[in-house]
C-alpha positions in Angstrom: 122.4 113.9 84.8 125.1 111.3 85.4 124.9 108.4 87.0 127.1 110.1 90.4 124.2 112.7 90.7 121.4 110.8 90.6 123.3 108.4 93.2 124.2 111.8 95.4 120.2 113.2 95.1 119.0 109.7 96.2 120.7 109.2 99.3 120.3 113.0 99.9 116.7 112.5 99.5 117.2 109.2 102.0 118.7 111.1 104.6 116.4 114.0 104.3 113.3 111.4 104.6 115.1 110.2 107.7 115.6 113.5 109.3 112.1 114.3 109.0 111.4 111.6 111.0 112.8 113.0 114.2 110.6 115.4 113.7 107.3 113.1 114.4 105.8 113.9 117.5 106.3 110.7 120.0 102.6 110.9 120.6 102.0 110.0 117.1 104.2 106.7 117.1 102.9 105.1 119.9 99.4 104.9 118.8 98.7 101.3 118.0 97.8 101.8 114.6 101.2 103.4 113.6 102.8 100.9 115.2 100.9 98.3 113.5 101.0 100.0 110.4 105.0 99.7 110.8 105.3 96.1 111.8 102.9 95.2 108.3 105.4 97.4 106.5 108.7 95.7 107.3 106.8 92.4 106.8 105.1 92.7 103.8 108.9 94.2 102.1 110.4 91.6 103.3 108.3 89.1 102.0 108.1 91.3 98.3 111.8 90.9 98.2 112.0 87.2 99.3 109.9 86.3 96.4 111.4 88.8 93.7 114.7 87.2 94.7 113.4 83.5 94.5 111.8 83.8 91.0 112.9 87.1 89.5 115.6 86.7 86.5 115.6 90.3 84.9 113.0 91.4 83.6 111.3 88.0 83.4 110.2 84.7 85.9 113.0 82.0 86.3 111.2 78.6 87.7 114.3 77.0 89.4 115.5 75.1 92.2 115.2 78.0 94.5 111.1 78.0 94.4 110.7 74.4 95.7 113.5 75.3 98.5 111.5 78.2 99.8 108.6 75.8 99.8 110.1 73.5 101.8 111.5 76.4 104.4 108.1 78.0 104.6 106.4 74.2 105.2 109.4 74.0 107.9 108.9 77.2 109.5 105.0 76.7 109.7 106.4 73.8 111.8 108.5 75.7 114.2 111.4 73.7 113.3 114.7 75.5 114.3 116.2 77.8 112.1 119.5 76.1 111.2 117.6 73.0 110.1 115.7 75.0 108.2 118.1 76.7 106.0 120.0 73.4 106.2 117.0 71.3 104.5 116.4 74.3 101.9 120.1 74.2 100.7 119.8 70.4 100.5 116.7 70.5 98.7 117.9 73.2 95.9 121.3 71.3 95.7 119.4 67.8 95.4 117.3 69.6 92.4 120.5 71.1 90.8 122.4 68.1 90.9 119.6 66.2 89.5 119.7 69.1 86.4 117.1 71.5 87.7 117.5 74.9 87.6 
C-alpha cells in the first residue's frame, strides 16, 4: 500500500465513523452519562496532546523551556488570571529560559 491509500482509507474510515453517528438515537446522547462521558473525552485529549507537545521530541523526552512555561500557565490559570496574560507570562517565561541558554 502507498502512502495515498492509506491516507484515502483513513479519512474514509473518519467519515464513515462520523456518519454512523447520525445514526445514534437522540435518546441515547442526552443521557447524562454520555454526555459526561464526552465532556471527559475532549478533556482528557486535550490535555494528552498538551503534554506530548510540551515534552515530546521524537521518539524520546526533551526537558526544555516549554515545561516550566506550561507550569507557570497552569499556576496562572488555577488563578483565574485572564487569558492573554496568561499566554503572555508563558511566552516571557520560555523566552527568559532561552535567552538565558535553556532549552
Amino acid at each position: 500500500m502507498t502512502l495515498w491509500q492509506i491516507i484515502l482509507l483513513a479519512s474514509i474510515l473518519v467519515m464513515a465513523t462520523k456518519l454512523l453517528g447520525y445514526l445514534v438515537p437522540p435518546r441515547v446522547l442526552e443521557a447524562p452519562s454520555a454526555a459526561r462521558t464526552a465532556e471527559l473525552t475532549t478533556v482528557a485529549l486535550l490535555s494528552a496532546l498538551i503534554v506530548v507537545q510540551t515534552i515530546g521530541d521524537g521518539q524520546g523526552i526533551a526537558i526544555d523551556a516549554r515545561l516550566p512555561a506550561l507550569v507557570v500557565a497552569a499556576g496562572l490559570f488555577a488563578l483565574r488570571v485572564p487569558f492573554i496574560l496568561v499566554i503572555v507570562a508563558a511566552a516571557a517565561t520560555a523566552a527568559g529560559l532561552r535567552a538565558f541558554g535553556w532549552g
